[in-house]
C-alpha positions as CSV (number, residue, x, y, z in Angstrom):
1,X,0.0,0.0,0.0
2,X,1.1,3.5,-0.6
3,X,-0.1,6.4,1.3
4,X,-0.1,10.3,0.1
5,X,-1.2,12.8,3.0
6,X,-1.0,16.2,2.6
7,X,-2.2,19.4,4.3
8,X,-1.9,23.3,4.7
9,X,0.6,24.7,7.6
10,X,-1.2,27.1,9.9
11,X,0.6,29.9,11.3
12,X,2.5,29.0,14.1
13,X,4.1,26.1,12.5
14,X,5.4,28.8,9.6
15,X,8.0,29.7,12.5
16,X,9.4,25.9,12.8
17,X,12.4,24.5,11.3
18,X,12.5,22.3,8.5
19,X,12.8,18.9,11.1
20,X,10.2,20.2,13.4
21,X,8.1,20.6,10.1
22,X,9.1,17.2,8.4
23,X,8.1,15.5,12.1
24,X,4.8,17.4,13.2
25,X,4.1,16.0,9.0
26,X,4.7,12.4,9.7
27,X,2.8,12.7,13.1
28,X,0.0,14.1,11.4
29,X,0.0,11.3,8.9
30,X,0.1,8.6,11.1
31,X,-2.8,9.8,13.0
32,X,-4.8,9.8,9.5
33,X,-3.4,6.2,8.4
34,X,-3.4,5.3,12.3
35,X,-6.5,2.3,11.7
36,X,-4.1,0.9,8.6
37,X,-0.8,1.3,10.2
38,X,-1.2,-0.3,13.9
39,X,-0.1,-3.3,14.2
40,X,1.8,-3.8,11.0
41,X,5.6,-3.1,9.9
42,X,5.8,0.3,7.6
43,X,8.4,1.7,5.8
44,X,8.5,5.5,5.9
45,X,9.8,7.5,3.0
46,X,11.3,11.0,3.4
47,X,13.0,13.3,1.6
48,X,14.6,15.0,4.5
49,X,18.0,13.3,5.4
50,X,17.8,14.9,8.8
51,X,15.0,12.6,9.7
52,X,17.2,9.2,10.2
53,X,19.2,11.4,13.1
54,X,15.9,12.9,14.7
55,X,15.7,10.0,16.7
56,X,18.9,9.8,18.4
57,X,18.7,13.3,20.2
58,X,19.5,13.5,23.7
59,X,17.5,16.6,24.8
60,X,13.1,16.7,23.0
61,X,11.4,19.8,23.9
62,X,7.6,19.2,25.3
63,X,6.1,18.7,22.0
64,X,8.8,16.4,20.1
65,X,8.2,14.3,23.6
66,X,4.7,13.9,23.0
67,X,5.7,13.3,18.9
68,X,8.1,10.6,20.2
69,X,5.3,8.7,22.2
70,X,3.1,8.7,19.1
71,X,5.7,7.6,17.1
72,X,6.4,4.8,19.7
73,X,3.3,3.2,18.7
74,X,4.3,2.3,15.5
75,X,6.8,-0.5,14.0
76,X,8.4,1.4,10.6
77,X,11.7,2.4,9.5
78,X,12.5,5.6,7.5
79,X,14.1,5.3,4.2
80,X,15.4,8.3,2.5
81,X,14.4,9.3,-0.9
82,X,17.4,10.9,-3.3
């Protein structure tokens, strides 16, 4: 299966950098897909090579925290797109 999800930015999330952006995107895609995706092994594609080092950060602010536990309830790996 292949997924395509896309959606508008609102105004505060203008102000984010490009991996805050690339996450809160995945997060919201997972919530849509969330009745497909539980329970079964994804792979997620990115474009954004910054993605595959996201993970390993020492220090989340509030909201990647809360990104992390969503993202928690998933089994995927990222694969980067050239």
């Amino acid at each position: 299966m292949v997924f395509y999800e896309l959606r508008k930015l609102n105004e505060h999330e203008k102000n984010h950098v490009t991996h805050d952006l690339e996450l809160a995107v995945i997060i919201h895609t997972l919530n849509m897909w969330r009745h497909y995706l539980l329970g079964r092994r994804f792979v997620l594609m990115s474009y954004h090579s910054g993605m595959k080092y996201l993970f390993y950060q020492p220090n989340l602010n509030s909201m990647k925290s809360i990104w992390f536990t969503t993202l928690n309830e998933f089994e995927f790996e990222i694969m980067l797109c050239n």
